[in-house]
DOLUMNU-688294 format. One line per 3 residues: number of its first residue (from 1); for each residue z, y, x of N, C-alpha, C, O. Coordinates in nm, 3 decimals, m for minus. Each point is the difference from the previous one (the first is absolute). Example, Ala and Ser with C-alpha at 12.3 -4.5 7.8 and 13.67 -1.06 7.14 Angstrom:
<atoms>
1) 0.780/m0.569/1.319/0.000/0.119/m0.089/0.000/0.120/0.090/0.066/m0.002/0.104  m0.138/0.107/m0.139/0.006/0.119/0.082/0.073/0.109/m0.077/0.017/0.111/0.051
</atoms>
This chain:
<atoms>
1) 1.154/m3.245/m6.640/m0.050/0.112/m0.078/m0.141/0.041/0.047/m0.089/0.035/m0.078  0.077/m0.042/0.217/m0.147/0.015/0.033/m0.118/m0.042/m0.065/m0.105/0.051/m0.038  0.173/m0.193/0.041/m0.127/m0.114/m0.078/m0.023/0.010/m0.102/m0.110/m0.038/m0.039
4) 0.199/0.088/m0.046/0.004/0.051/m0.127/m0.105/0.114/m0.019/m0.102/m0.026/m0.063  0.119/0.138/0.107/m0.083/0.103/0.039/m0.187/m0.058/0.014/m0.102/0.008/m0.068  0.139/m0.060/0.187/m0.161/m0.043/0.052/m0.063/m0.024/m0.126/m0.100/0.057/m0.044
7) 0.178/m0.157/m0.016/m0.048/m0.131/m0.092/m0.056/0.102/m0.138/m0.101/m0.032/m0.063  0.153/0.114/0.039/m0.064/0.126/m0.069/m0.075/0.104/0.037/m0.045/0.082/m0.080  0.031/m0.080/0.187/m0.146/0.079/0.071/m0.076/m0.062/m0.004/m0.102/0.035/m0.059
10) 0.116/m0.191/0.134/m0.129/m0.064/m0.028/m0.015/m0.011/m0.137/m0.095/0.076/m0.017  0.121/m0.116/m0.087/m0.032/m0.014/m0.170/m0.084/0.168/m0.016/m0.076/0.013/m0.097  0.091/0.082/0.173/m0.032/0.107/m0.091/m0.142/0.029/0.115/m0.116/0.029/m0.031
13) 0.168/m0.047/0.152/m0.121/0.015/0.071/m0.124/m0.121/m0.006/m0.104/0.018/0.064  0.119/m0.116/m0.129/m0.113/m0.123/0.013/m0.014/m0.043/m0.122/m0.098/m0.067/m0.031  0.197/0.101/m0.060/m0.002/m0.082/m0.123/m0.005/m0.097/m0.025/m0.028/m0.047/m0.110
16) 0.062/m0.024/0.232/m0.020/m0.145/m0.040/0.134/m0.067/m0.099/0.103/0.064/m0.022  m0.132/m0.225/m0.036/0.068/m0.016/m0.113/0.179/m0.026/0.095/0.035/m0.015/0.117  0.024/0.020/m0.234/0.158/m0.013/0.049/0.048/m0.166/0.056/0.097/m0.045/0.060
19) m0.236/m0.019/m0.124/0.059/m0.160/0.047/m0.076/0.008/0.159/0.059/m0.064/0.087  m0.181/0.136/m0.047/0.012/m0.037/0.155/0.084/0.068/0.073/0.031/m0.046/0.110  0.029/0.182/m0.159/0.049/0.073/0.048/0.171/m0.101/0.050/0.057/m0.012/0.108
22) m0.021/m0.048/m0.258/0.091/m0.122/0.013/0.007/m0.076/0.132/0.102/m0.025/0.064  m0.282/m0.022/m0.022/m0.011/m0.113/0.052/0.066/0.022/0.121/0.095/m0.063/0.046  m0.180/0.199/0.019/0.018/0.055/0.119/0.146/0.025/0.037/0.029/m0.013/0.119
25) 0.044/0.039/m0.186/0.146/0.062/0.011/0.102/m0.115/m0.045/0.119/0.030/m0.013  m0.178/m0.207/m0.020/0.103/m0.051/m0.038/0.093/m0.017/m0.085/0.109/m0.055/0.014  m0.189/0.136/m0.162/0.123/0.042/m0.108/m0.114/m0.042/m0.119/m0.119/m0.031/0.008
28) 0.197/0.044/m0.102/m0.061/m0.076/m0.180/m0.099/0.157/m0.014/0.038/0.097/0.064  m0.146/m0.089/m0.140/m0.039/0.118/m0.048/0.139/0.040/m0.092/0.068/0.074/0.070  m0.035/m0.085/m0.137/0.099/0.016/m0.086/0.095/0.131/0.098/0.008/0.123/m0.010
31) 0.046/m0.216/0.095/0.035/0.143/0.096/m0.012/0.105/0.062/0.077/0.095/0.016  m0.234/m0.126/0.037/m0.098/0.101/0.037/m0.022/0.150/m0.117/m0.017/0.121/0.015  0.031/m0.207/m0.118/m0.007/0.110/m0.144/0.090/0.060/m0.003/m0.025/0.120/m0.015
34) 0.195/m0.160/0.027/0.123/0.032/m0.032/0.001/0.110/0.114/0.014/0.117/m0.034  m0.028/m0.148/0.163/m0.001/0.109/0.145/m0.088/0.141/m0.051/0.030/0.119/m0.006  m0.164/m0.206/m0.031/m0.068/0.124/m0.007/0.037/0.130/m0.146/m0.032/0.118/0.005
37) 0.093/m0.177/m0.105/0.071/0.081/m0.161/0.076/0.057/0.100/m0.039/0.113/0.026  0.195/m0.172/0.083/0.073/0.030/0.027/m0.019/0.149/0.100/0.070/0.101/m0.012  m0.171/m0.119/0.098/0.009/0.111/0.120/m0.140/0.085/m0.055/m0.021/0.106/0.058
40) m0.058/m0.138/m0.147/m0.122/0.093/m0.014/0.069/0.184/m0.082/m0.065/0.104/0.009  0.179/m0.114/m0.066/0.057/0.175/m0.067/0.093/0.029/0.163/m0.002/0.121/0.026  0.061/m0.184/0.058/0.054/0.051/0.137/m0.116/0.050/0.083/0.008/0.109/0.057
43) m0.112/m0.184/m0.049/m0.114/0.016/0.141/m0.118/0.131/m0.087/m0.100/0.050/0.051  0.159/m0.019/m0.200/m0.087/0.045/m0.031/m0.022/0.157/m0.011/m0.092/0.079/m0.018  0.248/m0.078/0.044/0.066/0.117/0.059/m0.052/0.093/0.131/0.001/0.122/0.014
46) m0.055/m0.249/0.093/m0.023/0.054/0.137/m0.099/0.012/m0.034/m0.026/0.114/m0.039  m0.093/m0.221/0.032/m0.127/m0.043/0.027/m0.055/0.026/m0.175/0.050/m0.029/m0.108  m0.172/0.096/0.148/m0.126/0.065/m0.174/0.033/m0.123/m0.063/m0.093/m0.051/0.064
49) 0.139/m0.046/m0.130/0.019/m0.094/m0.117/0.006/0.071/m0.110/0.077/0.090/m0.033  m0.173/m0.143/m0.023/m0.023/0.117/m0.156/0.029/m0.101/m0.091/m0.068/m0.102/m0.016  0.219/0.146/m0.070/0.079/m0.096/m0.081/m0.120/m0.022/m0.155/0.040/m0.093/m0.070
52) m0.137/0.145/0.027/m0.067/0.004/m0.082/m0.140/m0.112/0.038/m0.082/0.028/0.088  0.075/m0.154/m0.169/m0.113/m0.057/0.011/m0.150/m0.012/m0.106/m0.109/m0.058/0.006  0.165/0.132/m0.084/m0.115/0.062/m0.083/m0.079/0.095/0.026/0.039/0.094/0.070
55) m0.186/m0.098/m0.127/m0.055/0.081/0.063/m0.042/0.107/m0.121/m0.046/m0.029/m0.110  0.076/0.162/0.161/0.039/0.082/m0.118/m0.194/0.009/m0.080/m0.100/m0.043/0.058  0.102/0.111/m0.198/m0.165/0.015/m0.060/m0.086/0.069/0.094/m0.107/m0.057/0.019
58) 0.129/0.186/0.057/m0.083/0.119/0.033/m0.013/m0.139/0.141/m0.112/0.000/0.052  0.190/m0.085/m0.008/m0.049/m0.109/0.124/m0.118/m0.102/m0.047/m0.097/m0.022/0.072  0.116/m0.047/m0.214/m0.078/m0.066/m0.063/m0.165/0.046/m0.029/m0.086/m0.084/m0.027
61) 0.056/0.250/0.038/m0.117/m0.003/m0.102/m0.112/m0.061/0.021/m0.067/m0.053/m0.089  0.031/0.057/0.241/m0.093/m0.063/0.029/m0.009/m0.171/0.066/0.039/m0.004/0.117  m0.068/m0.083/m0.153/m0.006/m0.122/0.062/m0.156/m0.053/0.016/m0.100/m0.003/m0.072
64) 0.135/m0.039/0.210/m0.109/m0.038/0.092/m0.002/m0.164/m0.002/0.076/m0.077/0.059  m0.194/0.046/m0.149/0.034/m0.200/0.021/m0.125/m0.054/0.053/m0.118/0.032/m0.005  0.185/m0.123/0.055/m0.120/m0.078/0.091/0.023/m0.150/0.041/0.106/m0.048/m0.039
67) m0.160/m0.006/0.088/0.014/m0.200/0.010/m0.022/0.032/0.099/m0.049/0.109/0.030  0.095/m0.242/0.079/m0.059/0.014/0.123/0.024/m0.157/0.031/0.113/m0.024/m0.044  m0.160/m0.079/0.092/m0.027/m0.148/0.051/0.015/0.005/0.141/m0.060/0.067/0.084
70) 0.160/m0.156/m0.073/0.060/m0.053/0.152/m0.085/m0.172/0.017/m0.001/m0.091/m0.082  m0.061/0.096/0.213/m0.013/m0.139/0.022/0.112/m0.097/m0.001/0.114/0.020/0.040  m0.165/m0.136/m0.096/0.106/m0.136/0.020/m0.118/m0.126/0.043/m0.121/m0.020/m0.012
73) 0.244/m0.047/0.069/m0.120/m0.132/0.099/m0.040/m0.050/m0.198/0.057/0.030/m0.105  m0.205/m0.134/0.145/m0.005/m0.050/m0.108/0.084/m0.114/m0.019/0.029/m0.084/0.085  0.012/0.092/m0.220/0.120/m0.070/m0.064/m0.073/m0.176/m0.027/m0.115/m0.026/m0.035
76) 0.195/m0.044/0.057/m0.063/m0.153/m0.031/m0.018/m0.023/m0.115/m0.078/m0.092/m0.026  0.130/0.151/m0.061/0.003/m0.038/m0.149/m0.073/0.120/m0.052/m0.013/0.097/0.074  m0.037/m0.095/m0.203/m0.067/0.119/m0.062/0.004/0.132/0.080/0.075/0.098/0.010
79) m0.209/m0.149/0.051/m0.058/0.083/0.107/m0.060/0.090/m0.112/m0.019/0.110/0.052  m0.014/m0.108/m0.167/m0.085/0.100/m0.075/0.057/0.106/m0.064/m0.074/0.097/m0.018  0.196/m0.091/m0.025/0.070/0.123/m0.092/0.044/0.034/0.140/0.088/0.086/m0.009
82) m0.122/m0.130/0.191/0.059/0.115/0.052/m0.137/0.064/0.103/0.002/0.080/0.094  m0.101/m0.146/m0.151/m0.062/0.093/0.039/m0.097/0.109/m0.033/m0.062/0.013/m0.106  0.059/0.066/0.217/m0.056/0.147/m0.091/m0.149/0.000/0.081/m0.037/m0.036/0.112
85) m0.014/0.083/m0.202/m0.172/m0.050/m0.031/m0.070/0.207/0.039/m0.110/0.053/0.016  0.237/m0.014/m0.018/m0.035/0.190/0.062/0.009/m0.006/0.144/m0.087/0.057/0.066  0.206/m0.136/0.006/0.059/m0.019/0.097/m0.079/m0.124/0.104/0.008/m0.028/0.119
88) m0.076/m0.018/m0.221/m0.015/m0.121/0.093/0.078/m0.106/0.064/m0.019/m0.073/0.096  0.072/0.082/m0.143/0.140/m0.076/0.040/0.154/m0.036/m0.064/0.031/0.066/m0.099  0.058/m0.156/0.145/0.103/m0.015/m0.098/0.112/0.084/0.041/0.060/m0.005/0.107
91) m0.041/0.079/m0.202/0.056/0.092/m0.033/0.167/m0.018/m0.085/0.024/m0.110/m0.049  0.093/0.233/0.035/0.127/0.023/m0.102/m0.090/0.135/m0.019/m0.068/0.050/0.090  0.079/m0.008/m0.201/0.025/0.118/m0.065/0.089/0.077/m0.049/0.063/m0.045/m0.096
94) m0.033/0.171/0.142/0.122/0.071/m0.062/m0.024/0.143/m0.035/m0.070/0.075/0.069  0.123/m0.046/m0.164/m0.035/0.173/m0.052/0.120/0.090/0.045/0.110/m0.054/0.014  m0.121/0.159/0.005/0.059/0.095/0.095/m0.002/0.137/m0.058/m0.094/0.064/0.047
97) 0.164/0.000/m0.130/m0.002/0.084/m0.038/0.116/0.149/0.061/0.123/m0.008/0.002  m0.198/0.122/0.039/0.007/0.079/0.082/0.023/0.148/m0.024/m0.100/0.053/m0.048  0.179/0.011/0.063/m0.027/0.201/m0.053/m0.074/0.013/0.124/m0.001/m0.060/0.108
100) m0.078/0.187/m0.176/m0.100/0.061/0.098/0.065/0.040/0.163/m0.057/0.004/0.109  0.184/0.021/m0.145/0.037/0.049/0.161/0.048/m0.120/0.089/0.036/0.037/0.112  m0.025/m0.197/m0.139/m0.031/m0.093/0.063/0.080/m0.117/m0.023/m0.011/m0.115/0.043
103) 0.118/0.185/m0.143/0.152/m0.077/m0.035/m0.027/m0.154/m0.097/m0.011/0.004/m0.122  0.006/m0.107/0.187/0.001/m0.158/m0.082/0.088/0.022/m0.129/0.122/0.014/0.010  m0.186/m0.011/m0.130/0.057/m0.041/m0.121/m0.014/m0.146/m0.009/0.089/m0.052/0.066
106) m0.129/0.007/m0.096/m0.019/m0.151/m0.019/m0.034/m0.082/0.030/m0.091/0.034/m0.076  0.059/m0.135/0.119/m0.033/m0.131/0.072/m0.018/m0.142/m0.083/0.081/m0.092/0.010  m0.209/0.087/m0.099/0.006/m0.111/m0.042/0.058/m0.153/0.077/0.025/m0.009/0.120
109) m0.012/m0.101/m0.216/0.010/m0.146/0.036/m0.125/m0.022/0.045/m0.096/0.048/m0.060  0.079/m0.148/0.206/m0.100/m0.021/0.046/m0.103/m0.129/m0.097/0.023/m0.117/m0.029  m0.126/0.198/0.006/m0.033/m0.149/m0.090/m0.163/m0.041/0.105/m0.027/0.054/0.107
112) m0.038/m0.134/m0.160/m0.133/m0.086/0.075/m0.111/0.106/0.049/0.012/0.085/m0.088  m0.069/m0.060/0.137/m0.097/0.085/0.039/m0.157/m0.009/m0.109/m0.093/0.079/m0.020  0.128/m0.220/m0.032/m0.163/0.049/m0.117/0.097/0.043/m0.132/m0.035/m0.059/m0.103
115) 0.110/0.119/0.092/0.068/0.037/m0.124/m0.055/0.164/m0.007/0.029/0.068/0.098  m0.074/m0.030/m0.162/m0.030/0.170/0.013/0.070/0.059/m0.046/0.088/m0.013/m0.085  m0.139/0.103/0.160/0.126/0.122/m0.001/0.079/0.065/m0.133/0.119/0.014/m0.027
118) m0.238/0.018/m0.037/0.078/0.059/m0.156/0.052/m0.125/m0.099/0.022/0.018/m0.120  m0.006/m0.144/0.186/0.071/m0.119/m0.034/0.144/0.011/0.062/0.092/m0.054/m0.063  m0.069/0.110/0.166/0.112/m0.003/0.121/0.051/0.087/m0.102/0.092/m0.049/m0.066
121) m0.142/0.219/0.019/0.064/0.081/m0.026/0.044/m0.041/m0.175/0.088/0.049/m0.071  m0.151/m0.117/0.052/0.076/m0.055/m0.168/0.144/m0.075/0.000/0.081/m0.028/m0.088  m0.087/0.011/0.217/0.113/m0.124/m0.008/0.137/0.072/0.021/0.106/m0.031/m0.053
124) m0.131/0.141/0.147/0.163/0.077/0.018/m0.013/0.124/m0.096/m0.087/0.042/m0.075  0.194/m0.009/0.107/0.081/0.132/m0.113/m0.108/0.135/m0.020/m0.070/0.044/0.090  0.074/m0.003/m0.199/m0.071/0.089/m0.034/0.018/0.121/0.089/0.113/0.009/0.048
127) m0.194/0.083/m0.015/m0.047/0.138/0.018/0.125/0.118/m0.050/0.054/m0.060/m0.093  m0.025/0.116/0.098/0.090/0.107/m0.108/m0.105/0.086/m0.064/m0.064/0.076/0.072  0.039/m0.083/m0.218/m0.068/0.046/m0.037/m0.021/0.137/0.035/m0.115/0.044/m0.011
130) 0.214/0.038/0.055/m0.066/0.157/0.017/m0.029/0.039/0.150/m0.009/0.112/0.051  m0.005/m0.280/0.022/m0.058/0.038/0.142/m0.177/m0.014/m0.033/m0.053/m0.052/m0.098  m0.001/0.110/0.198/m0.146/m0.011/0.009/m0.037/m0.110/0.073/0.036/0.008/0.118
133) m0.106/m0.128/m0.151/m0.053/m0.095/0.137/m0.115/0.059/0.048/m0.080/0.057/m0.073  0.067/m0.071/0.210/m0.130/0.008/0.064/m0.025/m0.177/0.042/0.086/m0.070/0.055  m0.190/0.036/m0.086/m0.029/m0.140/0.048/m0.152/m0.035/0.033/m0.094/0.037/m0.070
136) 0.083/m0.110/0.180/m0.196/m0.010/m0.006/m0.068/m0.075/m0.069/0.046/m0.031/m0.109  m0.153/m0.011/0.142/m0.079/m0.056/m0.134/0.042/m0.136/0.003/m0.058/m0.048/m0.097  0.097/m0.004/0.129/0.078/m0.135/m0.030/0.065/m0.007/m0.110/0.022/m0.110/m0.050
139) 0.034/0.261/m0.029/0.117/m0.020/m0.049/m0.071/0.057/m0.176/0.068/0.056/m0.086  m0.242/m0.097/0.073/m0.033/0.083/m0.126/0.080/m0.097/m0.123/0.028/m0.119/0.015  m0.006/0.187/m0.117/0.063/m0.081/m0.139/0.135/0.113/0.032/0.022/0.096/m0.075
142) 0.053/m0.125/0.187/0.122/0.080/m0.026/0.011/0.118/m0.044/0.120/0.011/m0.025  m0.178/0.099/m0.004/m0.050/0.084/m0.107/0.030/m0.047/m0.117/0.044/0.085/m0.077  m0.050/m0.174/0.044/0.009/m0.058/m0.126/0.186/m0.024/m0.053/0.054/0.038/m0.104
145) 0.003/m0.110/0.216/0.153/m0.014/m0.011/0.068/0.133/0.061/0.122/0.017/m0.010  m0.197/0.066/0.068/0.120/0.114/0.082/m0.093/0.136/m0.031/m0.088/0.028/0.081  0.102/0.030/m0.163/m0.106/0.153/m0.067/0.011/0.042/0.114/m0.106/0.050/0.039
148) 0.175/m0.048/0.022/m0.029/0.123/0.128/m0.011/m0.038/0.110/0.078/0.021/0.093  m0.223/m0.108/m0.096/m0.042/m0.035/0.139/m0.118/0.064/0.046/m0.069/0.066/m0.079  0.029/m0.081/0.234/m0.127/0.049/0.068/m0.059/m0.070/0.083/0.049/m0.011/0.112
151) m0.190/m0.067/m0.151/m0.015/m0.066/0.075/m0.157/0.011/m0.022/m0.064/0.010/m0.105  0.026/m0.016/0.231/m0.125/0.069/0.056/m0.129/m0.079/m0.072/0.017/m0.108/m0.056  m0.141/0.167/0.064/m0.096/m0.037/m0.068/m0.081/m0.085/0.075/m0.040/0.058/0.101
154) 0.002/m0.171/m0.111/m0.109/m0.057/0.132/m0.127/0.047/m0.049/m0.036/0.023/m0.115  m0.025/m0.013/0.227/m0.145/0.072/0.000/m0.093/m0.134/m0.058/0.031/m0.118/0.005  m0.138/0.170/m0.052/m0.105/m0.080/m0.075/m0.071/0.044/0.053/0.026/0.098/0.070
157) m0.220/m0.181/m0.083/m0.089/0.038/0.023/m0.059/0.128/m0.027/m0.073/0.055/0.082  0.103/m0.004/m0.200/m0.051/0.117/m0.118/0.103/0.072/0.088/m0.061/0.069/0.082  0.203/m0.056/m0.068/0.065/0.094/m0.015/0.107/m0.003/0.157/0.122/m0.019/m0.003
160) m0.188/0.038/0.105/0.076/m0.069/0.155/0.110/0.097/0.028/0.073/m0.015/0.098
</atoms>
């Protein structure tokens, strides 16, 4: 029963996926899932487990999006869709979307580092329309698909 326990602290404290969690402990993910359905409404009793995984509207209004590029060694094969020409280097790209008080909403699929950003953000799930995005200038056009965005002006010569 211990291991049982652990094996669901660690999932909630690291997040990591249920098949390494499997690996480590010797069992199918399949089980790892079944333990964790089974003891997460008992442990949730003792320990803050908040049975609700939605995140209510007045949590939604504001969203904070942004890309951010992790180095990778260069790849032997099409060295060019992974590299990023901002970065200098070869690069994954992933978008990361955030509420202002610090809480991870979303986590794009990692895609190549010369893929840009408001390319990353076309590819996953829409915005909720009655949230506000905040996004930086990487992200101009989206105005266009999400009315209620904010995204900052770059300075010009005429107008700094």
């Amino acid at each position: 029963m211990s291991k049982q326990i652990l094996i669901l602290l660690l999932y909630y404290r690291s997040y990591t996926t249920q098949i390494f969690i499997g690996f480590l402990f010797d069992l199918d993910d399949y089980r790892v899932c079944r333990n964790i359905k089974r003891l997460e409404p008992i442990l949730a009793r003792v320990i803050a487990i908040t049975e609700t995984r939605h995140l209510s509207q007045e949590e939604v209004e504001e969203i904070i999006i942004d890309a951010t590029e992790q180095q990778i060694e260069r790849p032997k094969k099409g060295q060019r869709a992974f590299y990023s020409g901002k970065k200098k280097r070869h690069t994954n790209k992933t978008e990361v979307r955030i509420l202002p008080k610090g809480r991870i909403v979303h986590v794009s699929k990692t895609k190549p580092g010369a893929v840009h950003d408001f390319e990353v953000y076309k590819k996953e799930d829409p915005i909720p329309r009655y949230s506000t995005a905040l996004a930086d200038s990487e992200y101009q056009g989206l105005d266009k698909l999400h009315a209620r965005t904010e995204i900052p002006f770059k300075a010009s010569k005429k107008n700094p």
